[in-house]
C-alpha positions as CSV (number, residue, x, y, z in Angstrom):
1,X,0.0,0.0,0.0
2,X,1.6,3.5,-0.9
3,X,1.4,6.2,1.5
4,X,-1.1,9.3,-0.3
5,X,0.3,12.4,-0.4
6,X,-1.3,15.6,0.6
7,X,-2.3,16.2,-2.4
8,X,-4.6,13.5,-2.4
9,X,-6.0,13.4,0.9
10,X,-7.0,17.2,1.3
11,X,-10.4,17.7,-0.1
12,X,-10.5,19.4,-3.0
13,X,-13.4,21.5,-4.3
14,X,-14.8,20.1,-7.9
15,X,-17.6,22.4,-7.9
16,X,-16.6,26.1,-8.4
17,X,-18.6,28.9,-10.0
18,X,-18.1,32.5,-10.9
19,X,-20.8,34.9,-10.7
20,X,-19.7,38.3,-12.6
21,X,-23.0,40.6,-11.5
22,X,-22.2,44.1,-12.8
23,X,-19.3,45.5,-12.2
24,X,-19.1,42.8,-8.8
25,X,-17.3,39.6,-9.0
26,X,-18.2,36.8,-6.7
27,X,-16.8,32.9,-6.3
28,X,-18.2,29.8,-5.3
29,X,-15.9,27.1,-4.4
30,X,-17.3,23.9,-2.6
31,X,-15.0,21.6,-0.9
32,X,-17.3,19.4,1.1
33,X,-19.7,16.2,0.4
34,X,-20.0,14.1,-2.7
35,X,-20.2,15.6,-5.9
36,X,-24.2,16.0,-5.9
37,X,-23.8,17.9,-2.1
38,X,-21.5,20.2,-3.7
39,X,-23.7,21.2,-6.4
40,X,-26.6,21.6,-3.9
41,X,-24.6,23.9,-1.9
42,X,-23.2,25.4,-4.8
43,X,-27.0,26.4,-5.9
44,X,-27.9,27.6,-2.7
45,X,-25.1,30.0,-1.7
46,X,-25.6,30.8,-5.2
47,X,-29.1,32.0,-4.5
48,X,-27.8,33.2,-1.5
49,X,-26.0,35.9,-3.7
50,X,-28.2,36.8,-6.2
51,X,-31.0,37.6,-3.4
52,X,-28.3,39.8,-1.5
53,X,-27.4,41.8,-4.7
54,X,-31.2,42.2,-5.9
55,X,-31.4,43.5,-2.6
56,X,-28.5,45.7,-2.0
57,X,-29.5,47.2,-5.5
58,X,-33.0,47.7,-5.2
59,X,-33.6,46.0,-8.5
60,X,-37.6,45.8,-9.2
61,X,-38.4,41.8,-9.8
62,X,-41.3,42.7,-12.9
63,X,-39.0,44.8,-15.5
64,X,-40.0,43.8,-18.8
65,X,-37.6,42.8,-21.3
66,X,-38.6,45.3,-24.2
67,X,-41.2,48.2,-23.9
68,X,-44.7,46.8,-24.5
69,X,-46.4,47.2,-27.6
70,X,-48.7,50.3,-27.6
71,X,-47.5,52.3,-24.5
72,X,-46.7,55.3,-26.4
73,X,-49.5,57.5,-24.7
74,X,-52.5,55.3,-25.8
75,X,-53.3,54.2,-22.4
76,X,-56.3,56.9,-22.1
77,X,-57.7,55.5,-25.3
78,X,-57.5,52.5,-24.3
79,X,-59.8,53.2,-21.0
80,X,-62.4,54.5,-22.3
81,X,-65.2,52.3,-23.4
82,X,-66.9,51.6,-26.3
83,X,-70.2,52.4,-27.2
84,X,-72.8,50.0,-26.0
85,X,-75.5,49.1,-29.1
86,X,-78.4,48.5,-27.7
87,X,-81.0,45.8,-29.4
88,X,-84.2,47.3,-30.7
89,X,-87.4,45.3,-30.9
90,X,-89.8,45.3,-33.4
């Protein structure tokens, strides 16, 4: 049997991520667990991150991709209602 160096025996993380948000950089390394723990705990200090940077910067959760289609000022056309036909009976 050969003696393992300590290289070998030190856990080593096989799960790292980098998370460039803005102009911030963060890192994920997991050393712990089996391969599948480490991913789990990758994704939830992940998370972790994301929620802490939404809040620090007080981004809204609904912002819509691209403007929506008619919201150049035809909002007050658009609440007023149309008018009613009524049914006459002969």
């Amino acid at each position: 049997m050969e003696p393992q160096s300590k290289e070998h025996s030190l856990p080593r993380p096989r799960v790292k991520a980098t998370l460039v948000l803005g102009s911030e950089t963060y890192t994920v390394n997991v050393k712990e667990g089996i391969l599948s723990e480490q991913l789990v705990s990758m994704k939830e200090e992940s998370m972790s991150i994301l929620k802490d940077f939404i809040i620090k910067h007080n981004v809204p959760n609904d912002v819509p991709d691209e403007p929506l289609e008619g919201s150049s000022g035809d909002e007050d056309d658009l609440l007023e209602k149309p008018p009613v036909k009524t049914k006459r009976r002969k």
